[in-house]
C-alpha positions in Angstrom: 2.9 2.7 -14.0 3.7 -1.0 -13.0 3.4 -1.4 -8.9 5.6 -4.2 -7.5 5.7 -5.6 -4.2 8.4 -7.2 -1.6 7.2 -9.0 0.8 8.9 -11.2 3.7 7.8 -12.7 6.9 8.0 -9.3 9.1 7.4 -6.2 6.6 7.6 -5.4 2.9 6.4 -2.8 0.6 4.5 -1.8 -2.5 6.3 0.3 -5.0 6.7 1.9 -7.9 10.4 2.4 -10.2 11.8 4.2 -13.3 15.1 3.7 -14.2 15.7 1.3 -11.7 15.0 3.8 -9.0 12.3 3.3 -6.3 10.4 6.4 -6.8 7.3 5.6 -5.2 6.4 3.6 -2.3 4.2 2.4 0.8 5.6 0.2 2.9 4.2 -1.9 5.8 4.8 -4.6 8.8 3.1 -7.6 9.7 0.4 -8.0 12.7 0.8 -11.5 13.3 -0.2 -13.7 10.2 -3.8 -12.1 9.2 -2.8 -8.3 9.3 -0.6 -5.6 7.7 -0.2 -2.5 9.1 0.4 0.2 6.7 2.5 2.8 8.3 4.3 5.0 5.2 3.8 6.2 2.0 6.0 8.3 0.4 5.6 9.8 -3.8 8.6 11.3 -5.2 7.5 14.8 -6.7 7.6 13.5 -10.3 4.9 11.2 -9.5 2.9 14.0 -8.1 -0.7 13.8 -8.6 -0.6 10.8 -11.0 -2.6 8.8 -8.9 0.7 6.3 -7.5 -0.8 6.6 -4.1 -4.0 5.5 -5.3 -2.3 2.1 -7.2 -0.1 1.5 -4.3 -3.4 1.0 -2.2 -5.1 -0.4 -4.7 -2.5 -3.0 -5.3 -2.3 -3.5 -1.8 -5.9 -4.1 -1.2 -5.9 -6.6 -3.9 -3.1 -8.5 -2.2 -4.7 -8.6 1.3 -7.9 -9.8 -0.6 -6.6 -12.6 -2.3 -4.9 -14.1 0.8 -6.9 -13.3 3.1 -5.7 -10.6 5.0 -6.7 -7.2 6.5 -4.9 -4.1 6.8 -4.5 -1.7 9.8 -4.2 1.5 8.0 -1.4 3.9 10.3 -0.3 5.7 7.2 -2.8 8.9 7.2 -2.8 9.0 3.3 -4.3 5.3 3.6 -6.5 6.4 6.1 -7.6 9.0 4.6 -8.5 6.8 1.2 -10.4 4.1 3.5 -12.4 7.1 4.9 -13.6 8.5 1.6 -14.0 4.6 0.0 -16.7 2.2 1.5 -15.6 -0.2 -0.9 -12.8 -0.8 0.8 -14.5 -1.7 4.0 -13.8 -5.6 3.9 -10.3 -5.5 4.0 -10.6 -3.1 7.6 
């Protein structure tokens, strides 16, 4: 499951396609130029407890990481994730 991103100067989105159909995504908006505030996350039901949540976030921690960045996390599946996974603690 390959997780690709758009990304522009006011929102964007991790997500996740088969047959060149968005079925998986979590999308986000920027908080000035050192945030990203997660707000939606949305797995289509033949994704369902395959983990595409989890490598949306995980993608999406890795790109806040490696530019810097922190995320607000609005979305409640992300906050629940960031509740249950101290490792993720930096990027807060």
């Amino acid at each position: 499951m390959e997780v690709k991103q758009k990304n522009d100067s006011k929102k964007g989105m991790f997500y996740i396609e088969q047959d060149e159909k968005i079925v998986a995504e979590m999308t986000y908006v920027w908080a000035g130029t050192e945030k990203i505030i997660i707000n939606h996350t949305e797995v289509n039901e033949i994704l369902k407890g395959q983990g595409a949540g989890k490598q949306m976030l995980s993608k999406a921690v890795e790109f806040v990481r490696e530019n810097g960045l922190k995320i607000i996390p609005l979305c409640p599946f992300v906050k629940s994730v960031f509740d249950k996974k101290p490792e993720y603690d930096d990027v807060l």
